[in-house]
C-alpha positions, 0 to 999 in steps of 0.5 A, spaced: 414 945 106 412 940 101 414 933 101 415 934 094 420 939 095 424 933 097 423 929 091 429 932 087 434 931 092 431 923 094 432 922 086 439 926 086 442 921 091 439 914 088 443 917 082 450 918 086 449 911 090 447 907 084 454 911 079 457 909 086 455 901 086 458 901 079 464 904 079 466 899 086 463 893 082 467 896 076 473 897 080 472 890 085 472 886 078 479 890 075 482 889 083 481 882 082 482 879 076 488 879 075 490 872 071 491 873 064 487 868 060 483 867 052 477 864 052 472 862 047 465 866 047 460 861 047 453 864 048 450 870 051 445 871 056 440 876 055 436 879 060 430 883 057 428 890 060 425 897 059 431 900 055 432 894 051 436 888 051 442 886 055 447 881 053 452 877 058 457 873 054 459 866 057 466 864 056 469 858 056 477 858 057 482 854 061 487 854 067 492 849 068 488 843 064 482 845 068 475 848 064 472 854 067 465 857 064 464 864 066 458 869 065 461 875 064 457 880 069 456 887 066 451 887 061 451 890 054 446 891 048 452 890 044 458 887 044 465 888 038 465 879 038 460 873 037 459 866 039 464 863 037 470 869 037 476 868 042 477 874 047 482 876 051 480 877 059 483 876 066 480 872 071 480 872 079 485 866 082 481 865 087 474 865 083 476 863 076 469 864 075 469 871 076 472 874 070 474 882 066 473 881 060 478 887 055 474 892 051 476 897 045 475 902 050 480 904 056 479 903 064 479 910 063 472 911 058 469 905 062 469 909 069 466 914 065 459 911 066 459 911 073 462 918 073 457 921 068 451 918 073 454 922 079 455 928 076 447 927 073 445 927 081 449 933 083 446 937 077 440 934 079 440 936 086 444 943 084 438 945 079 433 945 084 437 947 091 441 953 089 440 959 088 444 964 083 
């Protein structure tokens, strides 16, 4: 047997590990931010990649008189607010710079991202591993 024969199942399994990493990051976020909070959007941080740009918002918000400045740590190549917008988030008490900001879309639909990307791996390795 080949070493390419296992190609499909290596790329199949980085496929469920990284739709893995981003639901438990996804998850660890939602589990932790728990304070309410309205911050101010005050910038956003690109970081540029093969796919296109990618925009991280830096919100400034307070708790109990003290500021907090918090880049938001998903990424997106296009947000529903600007600069300038307040938003709603949660914060983490025990790290106010760790934030979760709300979207337009459910906790459902955004789970839906890294569930996609596993079910992508196990058709991947479906396609080439069993036979009808």
């Amino acid at each position: 047997m080949s070493i390419f024969y296992y190609v499909p199942a290596v790329l199949g399994v980085v496929f469920i590990a990284v739709g893995i990493w981003h639901g438990w990051r996804l998850r660890a976020l939602t589990r932790h931010c728990t304070a309410p909070a309205t911050g101010t959007v005050m910038q956003f941080d690109v970081e540029k990649n093969k796919s296109g740009d990618m925009y991280y918002p830096v919100v400034r918000f307070s708790v109990h008189d003290e500021q907090y400045t918090a880049r938001y740590t998903f990424g997106n190549s296009e947000w529903s607010f600007e600069a300038g917008n307040t938003v709603d988030l949660r914060y983490n008490p025990s790290r106010p710079e760790e934030i979760y900001l709300y979207h337009e879309q459910s906790t459902l639909q955004q789970y839906a991202s890294p569930v996609m990307i596993i079910v992508g791996g196990l058709i991947f390795i479906a396609t080439y591993y069993i036979e009808l």
